[in-house]
TORKOL-4160 file (C-alpha; in steps of 0.2 Angstrom, whole numbers, padded with zeros to 4 digits, m for minus):
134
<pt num="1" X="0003" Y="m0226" Z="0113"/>
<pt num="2" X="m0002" Y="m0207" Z="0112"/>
<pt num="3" X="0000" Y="m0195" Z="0128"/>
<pt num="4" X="m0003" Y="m0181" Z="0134"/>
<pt num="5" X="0015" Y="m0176" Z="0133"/>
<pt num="6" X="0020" Y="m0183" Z="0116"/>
<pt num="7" X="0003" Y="m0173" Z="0110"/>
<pt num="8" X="0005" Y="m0154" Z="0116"/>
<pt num="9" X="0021" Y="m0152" Z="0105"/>
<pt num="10" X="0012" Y="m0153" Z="0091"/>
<pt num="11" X="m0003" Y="m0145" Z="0097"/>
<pt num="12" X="0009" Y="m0132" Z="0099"/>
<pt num="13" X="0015" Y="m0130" Z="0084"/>
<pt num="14" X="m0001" Y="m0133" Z="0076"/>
<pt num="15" X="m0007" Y="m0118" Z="0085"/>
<pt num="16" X="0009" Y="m0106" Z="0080"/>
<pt num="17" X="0009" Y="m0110" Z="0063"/>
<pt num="18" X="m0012" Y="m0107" Z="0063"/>
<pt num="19" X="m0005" Y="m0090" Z="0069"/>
<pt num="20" X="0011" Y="m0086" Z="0057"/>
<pt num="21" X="0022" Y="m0087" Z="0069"/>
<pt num="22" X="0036" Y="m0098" Z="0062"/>
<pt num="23" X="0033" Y="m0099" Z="0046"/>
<pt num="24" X="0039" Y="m0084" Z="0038"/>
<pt num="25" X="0025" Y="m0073" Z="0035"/>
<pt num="26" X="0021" Y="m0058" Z="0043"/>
<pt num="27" X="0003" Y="m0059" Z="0053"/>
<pt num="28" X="0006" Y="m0039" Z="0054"/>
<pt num="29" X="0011" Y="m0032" Z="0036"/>
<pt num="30" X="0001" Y="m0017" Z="0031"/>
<pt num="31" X="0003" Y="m0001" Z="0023"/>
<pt num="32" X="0005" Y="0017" Z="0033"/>
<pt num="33" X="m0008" Y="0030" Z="0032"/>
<pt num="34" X="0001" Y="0048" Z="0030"/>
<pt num="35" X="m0006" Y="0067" Z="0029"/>
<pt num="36" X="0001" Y="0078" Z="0015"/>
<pt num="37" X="0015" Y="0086" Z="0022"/>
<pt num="38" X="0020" Y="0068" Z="0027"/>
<pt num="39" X="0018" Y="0064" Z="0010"/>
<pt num="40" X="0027" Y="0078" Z="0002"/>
<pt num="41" X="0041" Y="0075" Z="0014"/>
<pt num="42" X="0043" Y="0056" Z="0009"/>
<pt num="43" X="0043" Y="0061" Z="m0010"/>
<pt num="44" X="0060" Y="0065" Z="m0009"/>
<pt num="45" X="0068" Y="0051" Z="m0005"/>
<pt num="46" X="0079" Y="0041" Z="m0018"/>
<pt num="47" X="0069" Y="0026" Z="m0025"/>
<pt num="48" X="0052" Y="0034" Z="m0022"/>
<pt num="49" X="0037" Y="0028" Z="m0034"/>
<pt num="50" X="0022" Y="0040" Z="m0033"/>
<pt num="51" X="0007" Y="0030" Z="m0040"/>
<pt num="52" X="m0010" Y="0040" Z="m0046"/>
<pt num="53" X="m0024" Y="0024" Z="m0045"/>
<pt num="54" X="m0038" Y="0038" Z="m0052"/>
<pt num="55" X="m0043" Y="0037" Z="m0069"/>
<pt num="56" X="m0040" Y="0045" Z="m0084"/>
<pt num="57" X="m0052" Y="0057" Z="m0084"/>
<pt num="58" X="m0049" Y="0062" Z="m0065"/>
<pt num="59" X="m0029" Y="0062" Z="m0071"/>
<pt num="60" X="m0032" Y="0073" Z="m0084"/>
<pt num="61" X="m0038" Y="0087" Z="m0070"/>
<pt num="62" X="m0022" Y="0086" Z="m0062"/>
<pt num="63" X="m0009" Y="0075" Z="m0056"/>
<pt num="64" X="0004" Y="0075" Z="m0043"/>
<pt num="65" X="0022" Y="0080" Z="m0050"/>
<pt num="66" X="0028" Y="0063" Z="m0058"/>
<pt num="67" X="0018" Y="0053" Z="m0054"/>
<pt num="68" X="0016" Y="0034" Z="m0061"/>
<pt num="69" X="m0003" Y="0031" Z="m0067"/>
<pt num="70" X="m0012" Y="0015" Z="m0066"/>
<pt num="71" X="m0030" Y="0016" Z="m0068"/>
<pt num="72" X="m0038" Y="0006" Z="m0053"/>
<pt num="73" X="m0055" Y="0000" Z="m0062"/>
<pt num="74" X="m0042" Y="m0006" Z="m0076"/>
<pt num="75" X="m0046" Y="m0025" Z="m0081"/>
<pt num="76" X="m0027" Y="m0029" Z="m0078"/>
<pt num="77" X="m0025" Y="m0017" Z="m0063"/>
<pt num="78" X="m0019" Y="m0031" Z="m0051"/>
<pt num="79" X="m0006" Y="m0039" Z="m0066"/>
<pt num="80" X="0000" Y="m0019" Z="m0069"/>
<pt num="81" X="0002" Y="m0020" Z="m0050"/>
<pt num="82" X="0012" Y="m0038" Z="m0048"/>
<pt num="83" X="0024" Y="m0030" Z="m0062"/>
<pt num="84" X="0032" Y="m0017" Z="m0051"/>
<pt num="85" X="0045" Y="m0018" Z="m0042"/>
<pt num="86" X="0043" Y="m0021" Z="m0023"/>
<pt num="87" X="0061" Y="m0016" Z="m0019"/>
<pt num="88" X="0055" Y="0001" Z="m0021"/>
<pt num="89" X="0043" Y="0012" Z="m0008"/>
<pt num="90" X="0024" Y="0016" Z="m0015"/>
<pt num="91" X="0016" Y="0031" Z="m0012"/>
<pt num="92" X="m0001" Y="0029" Z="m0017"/>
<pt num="93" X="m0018" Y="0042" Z="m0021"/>
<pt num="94" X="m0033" Y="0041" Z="m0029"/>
<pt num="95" X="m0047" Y="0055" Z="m0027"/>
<pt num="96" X="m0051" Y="0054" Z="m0009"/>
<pt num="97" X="m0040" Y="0036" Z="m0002"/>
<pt num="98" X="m0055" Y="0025" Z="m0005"/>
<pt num="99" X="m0046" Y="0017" Z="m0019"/>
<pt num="100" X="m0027" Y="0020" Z="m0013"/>
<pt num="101" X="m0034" Y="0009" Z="0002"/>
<pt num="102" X="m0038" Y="m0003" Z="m0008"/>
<pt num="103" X="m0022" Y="m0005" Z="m0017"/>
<pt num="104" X="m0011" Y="m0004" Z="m0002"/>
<pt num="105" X="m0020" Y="m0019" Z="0003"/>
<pt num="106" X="m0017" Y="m0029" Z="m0013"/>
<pt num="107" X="0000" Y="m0023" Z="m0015"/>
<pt num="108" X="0006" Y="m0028" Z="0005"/>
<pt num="109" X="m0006" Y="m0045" Z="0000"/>
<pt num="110" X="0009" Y="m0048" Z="m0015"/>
<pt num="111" X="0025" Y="m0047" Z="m0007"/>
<pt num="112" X="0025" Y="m0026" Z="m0007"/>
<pt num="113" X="0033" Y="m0020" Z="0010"/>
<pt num="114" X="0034" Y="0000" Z="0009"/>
<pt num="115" X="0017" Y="0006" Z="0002"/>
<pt num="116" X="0011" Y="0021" Z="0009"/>
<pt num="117" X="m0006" Y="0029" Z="0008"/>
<pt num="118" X="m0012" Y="0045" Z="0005"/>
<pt num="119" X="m0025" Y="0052" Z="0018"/>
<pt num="120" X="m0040" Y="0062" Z="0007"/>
<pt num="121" X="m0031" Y="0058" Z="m0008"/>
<pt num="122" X="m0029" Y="0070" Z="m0023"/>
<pt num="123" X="m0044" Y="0081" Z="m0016"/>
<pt num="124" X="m0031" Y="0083" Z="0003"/>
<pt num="125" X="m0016" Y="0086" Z="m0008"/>
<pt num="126" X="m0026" Y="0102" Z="m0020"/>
<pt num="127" X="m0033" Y="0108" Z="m0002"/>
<pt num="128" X="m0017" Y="0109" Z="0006"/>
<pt num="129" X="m0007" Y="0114" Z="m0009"/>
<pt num="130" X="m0021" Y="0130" Z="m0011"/>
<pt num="131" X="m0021" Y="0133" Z="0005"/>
<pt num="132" X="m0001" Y="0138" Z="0006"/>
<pt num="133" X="0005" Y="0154" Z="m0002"/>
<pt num="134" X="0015" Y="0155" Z="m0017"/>
């Protein structure tokens, strides 16, 4: 005979697991949103990948200082992407964070947990870096 009682523990659980909670995954992983100088900053720590998502013809007007390049309308972008190492942090442009976005979501999606977007993208960093003297 089913009750009440032998029912709500696992409508409990039912409702937990529904929600993450429990079963290892992370209901909140995402990626952080950072300015330039917050950018810069965080370039200098030790196991840092800088990843350029614009293509090659927007990489060949400029790049940011060793920068990793994986062209985002690539057909194998999202297996270039699966190859790296997620041990490592990700800090990720494109022209103007459209496409960064849309990587930091694919790369949390996988498994990725320190992935780091560029506000503005490449266009914020030029500005900023014009904007400061020499």
């Amino acid at each position: 005979m089913v009750t009440t009682k032998s029912v709500f523990p696992i409508f409990f659980l039912l409702v937990f697991n529904l929600f993450g909670v429990g079963c290892g995954t992370s209901p909140t992983a995402s990626y952080t949103n950072v300015a330039v100088e917050d950018f810069k900053v965080r370039m200098q720590a030790v196991d840092v990948i800088v990843l350029d998502v614009r293509t090659p013809a927007e990489t060949a007007q400029g790049i940011i200082s060793n920068a990793q390049q994986l062209n985002f309308h690539a057909a194998d972008f999202k297996t270039q992407l699966a190859e790296l190492d997620q041990d490592k942090t990700y800090l990720v442009y494109c022209k103007s964070g459209g496409r960064s976005s849309s990587t930091c979501e694919m790369m949390v999606a996988m498994g990725f947990t320190e992935v780091i977007n560029l506000e503005g993208g490449y266009t914020a960093w030029s500005a900023w870096n014009k904007s400061k003297p020499d």
